[in-house]
GUMIGU-889314 format. One record per residue (C-alpha): residue in one letter; x, y, z. Coordinates in steps of 0.25 Angstrom, whole numbers, plus 5000, padded with zeros to 4 digits. Layout:
N
REC type east north   up
REC    A    X     Y    Z
...
% end
This chain:
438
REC type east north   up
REC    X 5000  5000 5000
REC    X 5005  5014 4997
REC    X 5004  5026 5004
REC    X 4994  5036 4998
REC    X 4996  5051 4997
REC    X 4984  5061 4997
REC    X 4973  5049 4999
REC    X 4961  5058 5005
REC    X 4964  5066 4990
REC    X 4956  5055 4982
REC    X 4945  5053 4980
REC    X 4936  5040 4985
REC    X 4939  5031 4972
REC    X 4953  5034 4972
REC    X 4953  5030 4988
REC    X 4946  5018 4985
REC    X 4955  5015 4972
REC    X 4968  5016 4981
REC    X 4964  5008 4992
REC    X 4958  4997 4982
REC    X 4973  4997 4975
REC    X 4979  4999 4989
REC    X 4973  4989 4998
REC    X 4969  4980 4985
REC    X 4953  4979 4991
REC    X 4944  4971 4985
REC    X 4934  4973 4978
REC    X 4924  4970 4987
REC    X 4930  4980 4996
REC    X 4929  4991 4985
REC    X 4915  4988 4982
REC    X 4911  4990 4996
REC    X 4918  5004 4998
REC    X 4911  5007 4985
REC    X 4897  5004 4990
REC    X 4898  5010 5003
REC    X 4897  5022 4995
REC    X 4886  5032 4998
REC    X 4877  5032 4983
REC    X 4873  5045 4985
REC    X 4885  5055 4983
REC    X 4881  5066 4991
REC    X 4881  5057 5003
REC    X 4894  5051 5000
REC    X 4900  5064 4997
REC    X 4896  5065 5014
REC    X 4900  5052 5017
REC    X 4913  5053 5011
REC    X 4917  5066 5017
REC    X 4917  5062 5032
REC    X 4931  5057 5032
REC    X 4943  5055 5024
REC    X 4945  5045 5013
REC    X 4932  5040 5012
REC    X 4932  5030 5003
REC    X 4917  5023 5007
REC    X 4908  5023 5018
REC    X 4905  5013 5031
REC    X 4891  5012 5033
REC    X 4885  5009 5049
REC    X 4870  5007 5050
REC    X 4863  5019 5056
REC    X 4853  5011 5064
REC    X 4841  5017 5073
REC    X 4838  5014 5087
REC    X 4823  5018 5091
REC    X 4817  5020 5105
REC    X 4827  5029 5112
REC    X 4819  5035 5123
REC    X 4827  5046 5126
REC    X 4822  5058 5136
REC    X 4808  5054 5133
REC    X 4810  5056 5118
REC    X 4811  5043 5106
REC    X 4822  5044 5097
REC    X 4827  5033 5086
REC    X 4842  5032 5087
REC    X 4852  5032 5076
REC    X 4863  5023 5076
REC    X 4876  5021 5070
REC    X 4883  5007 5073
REC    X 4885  4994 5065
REC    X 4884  4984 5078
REC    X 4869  4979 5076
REC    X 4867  4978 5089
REC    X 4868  4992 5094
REC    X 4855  4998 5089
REC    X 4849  4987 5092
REC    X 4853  4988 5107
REC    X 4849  5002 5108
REC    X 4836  5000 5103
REC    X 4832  4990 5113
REC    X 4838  4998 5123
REC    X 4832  5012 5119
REC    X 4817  5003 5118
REC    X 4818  4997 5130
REC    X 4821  5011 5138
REC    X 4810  5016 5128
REC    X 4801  5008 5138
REC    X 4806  5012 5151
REC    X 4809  5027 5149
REC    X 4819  5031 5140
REC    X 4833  5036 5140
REC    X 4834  5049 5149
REC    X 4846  5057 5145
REC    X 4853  5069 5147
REC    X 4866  5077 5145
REC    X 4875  5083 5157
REC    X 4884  5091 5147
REC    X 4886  5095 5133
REC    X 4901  5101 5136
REC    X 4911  5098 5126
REC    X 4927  5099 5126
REC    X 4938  5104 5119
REC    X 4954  5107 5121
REC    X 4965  5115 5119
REC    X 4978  5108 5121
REC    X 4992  5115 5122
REC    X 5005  5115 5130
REC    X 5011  5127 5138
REC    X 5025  5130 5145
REC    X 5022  5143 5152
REC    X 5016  5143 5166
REC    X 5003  5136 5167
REC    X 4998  5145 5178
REC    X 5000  5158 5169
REC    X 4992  5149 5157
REC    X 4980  5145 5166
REC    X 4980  5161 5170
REC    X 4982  5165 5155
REC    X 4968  5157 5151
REC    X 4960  5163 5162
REC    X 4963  5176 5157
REC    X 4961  5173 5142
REC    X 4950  5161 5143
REC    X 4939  5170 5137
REC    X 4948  5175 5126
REC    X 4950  5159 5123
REC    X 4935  5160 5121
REC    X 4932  5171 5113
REC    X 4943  5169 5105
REC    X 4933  5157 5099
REC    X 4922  5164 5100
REC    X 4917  5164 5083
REC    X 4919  5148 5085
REC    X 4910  5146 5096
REC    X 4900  5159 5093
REC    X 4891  5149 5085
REC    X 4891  5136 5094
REC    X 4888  5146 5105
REC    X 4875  5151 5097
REC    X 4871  5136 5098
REC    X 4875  5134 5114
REC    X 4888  5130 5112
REC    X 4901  5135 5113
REC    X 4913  5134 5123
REC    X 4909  5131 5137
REC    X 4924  5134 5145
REC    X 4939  5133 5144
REC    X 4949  5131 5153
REC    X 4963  5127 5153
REC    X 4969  5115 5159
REC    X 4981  5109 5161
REC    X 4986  5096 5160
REC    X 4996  5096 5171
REC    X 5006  5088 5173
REC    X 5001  5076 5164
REC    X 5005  5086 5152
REC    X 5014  5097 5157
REC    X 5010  5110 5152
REC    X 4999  5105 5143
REC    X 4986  5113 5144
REC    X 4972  5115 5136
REC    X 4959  5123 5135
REC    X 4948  5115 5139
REC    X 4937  5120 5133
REC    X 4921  5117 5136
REC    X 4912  5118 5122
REC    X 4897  5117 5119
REC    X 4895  5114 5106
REC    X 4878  5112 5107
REC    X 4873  5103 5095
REC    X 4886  5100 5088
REC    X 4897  5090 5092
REC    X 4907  5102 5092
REC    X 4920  5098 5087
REC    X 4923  5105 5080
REC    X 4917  5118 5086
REC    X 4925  5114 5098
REC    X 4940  5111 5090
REC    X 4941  5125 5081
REC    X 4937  5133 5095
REC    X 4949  5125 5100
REC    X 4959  5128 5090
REC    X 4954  5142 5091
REC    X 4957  5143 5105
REC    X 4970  5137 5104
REC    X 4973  5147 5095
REC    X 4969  5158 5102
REC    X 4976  5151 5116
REC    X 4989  5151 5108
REC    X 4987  5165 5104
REC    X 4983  5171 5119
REC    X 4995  5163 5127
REC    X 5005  5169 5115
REC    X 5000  5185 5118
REC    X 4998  5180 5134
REC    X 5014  5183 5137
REC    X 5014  5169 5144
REC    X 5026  5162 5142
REC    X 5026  5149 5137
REC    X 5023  5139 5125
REC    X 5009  5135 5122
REC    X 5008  5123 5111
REC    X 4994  5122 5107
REC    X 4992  5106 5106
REC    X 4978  5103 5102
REC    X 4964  5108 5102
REC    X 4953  5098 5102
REC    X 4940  5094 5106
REC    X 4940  5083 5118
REC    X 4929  5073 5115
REC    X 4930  5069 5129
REC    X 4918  5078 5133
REC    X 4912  5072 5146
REC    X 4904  5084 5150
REC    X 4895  5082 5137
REC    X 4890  5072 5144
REC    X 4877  5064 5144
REC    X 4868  5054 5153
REC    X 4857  5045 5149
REC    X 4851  5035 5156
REC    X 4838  5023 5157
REC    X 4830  5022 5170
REC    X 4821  5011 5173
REC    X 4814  5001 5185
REC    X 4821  4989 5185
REC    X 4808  4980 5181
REC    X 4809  4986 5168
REC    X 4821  4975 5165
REC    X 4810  4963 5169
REC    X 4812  4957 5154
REC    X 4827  4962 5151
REC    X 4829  4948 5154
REC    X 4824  4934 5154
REC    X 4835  4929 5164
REC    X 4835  4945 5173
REC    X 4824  4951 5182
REC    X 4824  4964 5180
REC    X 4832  4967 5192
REC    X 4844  4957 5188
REC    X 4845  4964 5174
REC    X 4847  4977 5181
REC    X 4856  4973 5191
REC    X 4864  4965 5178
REC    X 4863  4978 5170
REC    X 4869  4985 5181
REC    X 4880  4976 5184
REC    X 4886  4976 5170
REC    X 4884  4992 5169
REC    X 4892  4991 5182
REC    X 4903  4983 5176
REC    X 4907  4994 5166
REC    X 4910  5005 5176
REC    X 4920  4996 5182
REC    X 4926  4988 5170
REC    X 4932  4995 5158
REC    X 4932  4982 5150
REC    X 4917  4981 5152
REC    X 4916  4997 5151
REC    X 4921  4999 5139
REC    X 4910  4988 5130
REC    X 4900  4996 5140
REC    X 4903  5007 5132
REC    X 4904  5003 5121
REC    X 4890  4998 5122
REC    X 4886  5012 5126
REC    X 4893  5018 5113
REC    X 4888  5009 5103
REC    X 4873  5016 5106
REC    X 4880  5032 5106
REC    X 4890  5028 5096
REC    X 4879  5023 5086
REC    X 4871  5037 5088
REC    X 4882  5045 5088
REC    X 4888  5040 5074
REC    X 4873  5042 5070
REC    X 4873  5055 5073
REC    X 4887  5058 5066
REC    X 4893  5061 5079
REC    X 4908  5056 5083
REC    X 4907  5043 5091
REC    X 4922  5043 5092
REC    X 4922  5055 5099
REC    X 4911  5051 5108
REC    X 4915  5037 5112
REC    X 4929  5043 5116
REC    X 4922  5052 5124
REC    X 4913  5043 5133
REC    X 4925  5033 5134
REC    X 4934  5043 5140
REC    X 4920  5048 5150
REC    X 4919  5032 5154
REC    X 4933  5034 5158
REC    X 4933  5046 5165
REC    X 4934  5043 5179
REC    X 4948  5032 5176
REC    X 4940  5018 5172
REC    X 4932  5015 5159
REC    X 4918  5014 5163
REC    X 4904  5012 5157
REC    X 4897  5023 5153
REC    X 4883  5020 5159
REC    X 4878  5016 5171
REC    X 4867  5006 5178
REC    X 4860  5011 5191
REC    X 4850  5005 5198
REC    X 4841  5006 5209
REC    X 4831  4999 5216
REC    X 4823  4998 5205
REC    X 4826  5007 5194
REC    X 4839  5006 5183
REC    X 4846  5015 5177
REC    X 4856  5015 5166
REC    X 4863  5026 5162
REC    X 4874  5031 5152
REC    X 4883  5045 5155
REC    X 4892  5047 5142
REC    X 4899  5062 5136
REC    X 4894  5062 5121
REC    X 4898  5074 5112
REC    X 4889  5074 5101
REC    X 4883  5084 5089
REC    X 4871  5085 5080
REC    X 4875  5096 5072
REC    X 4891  5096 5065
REC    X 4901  5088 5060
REC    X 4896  5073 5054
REC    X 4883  5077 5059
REC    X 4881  5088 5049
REC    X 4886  5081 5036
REC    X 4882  5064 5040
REC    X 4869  5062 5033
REC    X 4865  5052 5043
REC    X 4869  5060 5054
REC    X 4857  5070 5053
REC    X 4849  5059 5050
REC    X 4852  5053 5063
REC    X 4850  5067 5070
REC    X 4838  5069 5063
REC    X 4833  5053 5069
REC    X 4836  5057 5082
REC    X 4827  5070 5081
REC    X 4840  5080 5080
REC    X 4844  5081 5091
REC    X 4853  5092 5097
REC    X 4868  5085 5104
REC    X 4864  5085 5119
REC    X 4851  5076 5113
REC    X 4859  5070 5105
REC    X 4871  5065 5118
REC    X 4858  5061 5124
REC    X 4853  5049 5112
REC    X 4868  5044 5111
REC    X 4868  5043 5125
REC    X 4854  5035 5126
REC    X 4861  5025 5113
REC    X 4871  5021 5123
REC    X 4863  5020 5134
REC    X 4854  5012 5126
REC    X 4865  5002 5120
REC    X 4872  4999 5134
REC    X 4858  4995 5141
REC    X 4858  4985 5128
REC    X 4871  4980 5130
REC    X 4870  4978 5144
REC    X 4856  4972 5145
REC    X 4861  4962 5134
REC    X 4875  4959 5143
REC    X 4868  4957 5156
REC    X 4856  4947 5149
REC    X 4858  4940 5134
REC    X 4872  4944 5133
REC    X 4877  4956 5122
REC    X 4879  4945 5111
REC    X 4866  4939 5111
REC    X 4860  4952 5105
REC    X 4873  4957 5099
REC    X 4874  4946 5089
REC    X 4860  4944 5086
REC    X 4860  4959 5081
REC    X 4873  4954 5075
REC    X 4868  4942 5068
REC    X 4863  4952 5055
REC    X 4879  4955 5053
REC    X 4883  4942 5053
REC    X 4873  4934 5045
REC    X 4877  4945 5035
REC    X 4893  4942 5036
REC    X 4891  4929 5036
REC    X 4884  4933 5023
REC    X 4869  4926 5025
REC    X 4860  4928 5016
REC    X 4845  4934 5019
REC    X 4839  4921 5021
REC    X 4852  4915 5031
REC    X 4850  4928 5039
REC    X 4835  4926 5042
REC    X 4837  4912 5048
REC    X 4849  4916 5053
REC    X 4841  4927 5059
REC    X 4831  4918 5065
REC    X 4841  4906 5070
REC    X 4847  4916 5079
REC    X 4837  4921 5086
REC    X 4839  4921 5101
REC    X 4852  4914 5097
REC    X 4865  4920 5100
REC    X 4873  4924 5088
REC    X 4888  4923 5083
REC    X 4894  4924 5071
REC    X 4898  4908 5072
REC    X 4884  4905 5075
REC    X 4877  4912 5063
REC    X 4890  4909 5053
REC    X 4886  4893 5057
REC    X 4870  4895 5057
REC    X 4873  4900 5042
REC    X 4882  4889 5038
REC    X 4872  4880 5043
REC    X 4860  4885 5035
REC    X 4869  4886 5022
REC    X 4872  4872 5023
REC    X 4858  4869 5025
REC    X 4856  4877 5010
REC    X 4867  4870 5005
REC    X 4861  4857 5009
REC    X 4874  4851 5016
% end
């Protein structure tokens, strides 16, 4: 293989032309980079400019979730994943607490961060005082960037100036609080930090200080654990008398409990926990053309934060009432970025009813929620496979390449069976040697 100059300068055939050379791919490889091309041109024009080098598209399902009782209010929830099982889940979930009141949620703060990083060798007491006396200059000095975020409530909330102390001698930076109301916000938030570099290096350099400042970075954190939100299920135990055929009602409770329990003390556990929350907020938040990078970084660092991993949510329970609850940063937009250019982004918005970020937090939160009560009724009853691989049955059937009649008694044959791959690859074998007369 040969190393390419100027690559992102050809045009899609001429990318796929030099692979095809390069990596000698088959044709059967080509054909399917070809056909995952959009028909319409318009669309693919969008597609094609989201990131570099496109050469095709990777399609997920965008599936729906119904009967999200959330504050009192029935929404339909779009999802974004390609595990079968995780719509599903949320479904069951979101239907069942349909029955018993709902989702309640609400958010403790919208607040969202950014930095300023740089090194000084002069007297640290002298720069603290200097940034006292010259804070609000900072401020104004970005005022035509912040003027129209502040029209729609936004803006920036405060700055200070921290030190890193001894961990990294003579390092410093601006911590600055934003509001950036119904947009995500960064990159609101980054040009008003480059500006305020600039103008920091311009106010020390006419202060008479001395010393050497070295601007290092200015960035958004997407740590932001003061854009917070809570949403929680409550409910008398007796409502779980039929979660299971082998549990009262109070043993599933006490079993829910127990394994909730296991993921605020073991990181091993706490970690799938998580994850099982994620796959609900993940899937809306990818619907939603939001980054679900930045929030899954975010609410791993927040079930750090006190020095262990821990699980997200909690289990309570009193006498006779349980309560599940999740707690989770998520900074999120419905206006900018993907949100505005994503065709199916708007869609989504428009199927959850529009609505504005802090309603929007509050809907991702109740997906997660919804999605780690499925897990963990499944792990404390049938087991997670049980359901897992009987939504999973569909994706193997078709790798195993069955045909529509194989699938539909395949489809039958398994019902209230558990399902593996080995299982269904010899259930298949069998029926075509019965065919084949053998």
């Amino acid at each position: 293989m040969e190393i390419i100059n100027g690559f992102s300068k050809l045009n899609r055939d001429e990318k796929l032309a030099w692979i095809e050379k390069q990596l000698q791919l088959s044709r059967q490889t080509m054909d399917q980079l070809h056909a995952h091309l959009h028909p319409r041109t318009d669309l693919q024009e969008i597609y094609g400019d989201l990131s570099e080098n496109n050469i095709s598209n990777f399609f997920l399902p965008l599936g729906l979730a119904p009967n999200f009782l959330i504050n009192g209010s029935l929404r339909i929830l779009p999802m974004v994943i390609e595990e079968s099982s995780v719509v599903a889940a949320a479904s069951a979930a979101a239907k069942f607490w349909a029955m018993h009141g709902g989702f309640r949620t609400r958010v403790l703060g919208t607040s969202k961060v950014g930095q300023v990083h740089f090194t000084w060798s002069g007297d640290s007491e002298k720069l603290h005082r200097f940034f006292r006396d010259k804070q609000d200059e900072l401020i104004q000095s970005v005022a035509s960037l912040t003027r129209n975020m502040e029209q729609r409530g936004g803006g920036i909330e405060s700055i200070s100036l921290q030190s890193s102390g001894n961990l990294l001698p003579a390092h410093y930076h601006l911590f600055v609080n934003f509001q950036t109301a119904d947009a995500m916000g960064a990159n609101f938030i980054n040009s008003v930090l480059e500006n305020l570099a600039d103008k920091l290096k311009t106010l020390l350099k006419n202060s008479g200080l001395t010393g050497e400042l070295d601007i290092l970075m200015a960035i958004l954190s997407n740590y932001t654990p003061e854009c917070l939100v809570q949403c929680y299920v409550e409910g008398a135990i007796d409502i779980f008398e039929d979660m299971s055929e082998e549990l009262t009602a109070a043993q599933f409770a006490q079993r829910f409990q127990k394994a909730g329990n296991i993921a605020l003390h073991d990181p091993y556990r706490a970690v799938t926990h998580n994850k099982g929350i994620f796959n609900g907020m993940d899937a809306v938040v990818l619907a939603t053309g939001n980054d679900f990078r930045a929030v899954e970084a975010c609410g791993h660092a927040y079930a750090a934060r006190h020095g262990l991993y821990t699980g997200l949510s909690r289990v309570d329970l009193s006498q006779d009432t349980f309560r599940f609850t999740l707690e989770v940063p998520l900074a999120v937009g419905t206006v900018g970025g993907l949100i505005g250019s994503h065709p199916l982004a708007a869609a989504s918005l428009e199927i959850l009813g529009n609505p504005t970020a802090s309603e929007l937090m509050q809907i991702i939160a109740a997906a997660g929620l919804a999605n780690n009560f499925s897990a963990l009724r499944s792990l404390v009853t049938t087991g997670i496979q049980k359901g897992h691989m009987k939504m999973h049955l569909g994706n193997i059937l078709r790798q195993l390449h069955a045909s529509s009649h194989e699938q539909g008694l395949a489809v039958q044959h398994f019902s209230g069976k558990t399902v593996s791959f080995s299982e269904v690859a010899s259930y298949l074998d069998s029926l075509r040697d019965q065919t084949q007369g053998k």
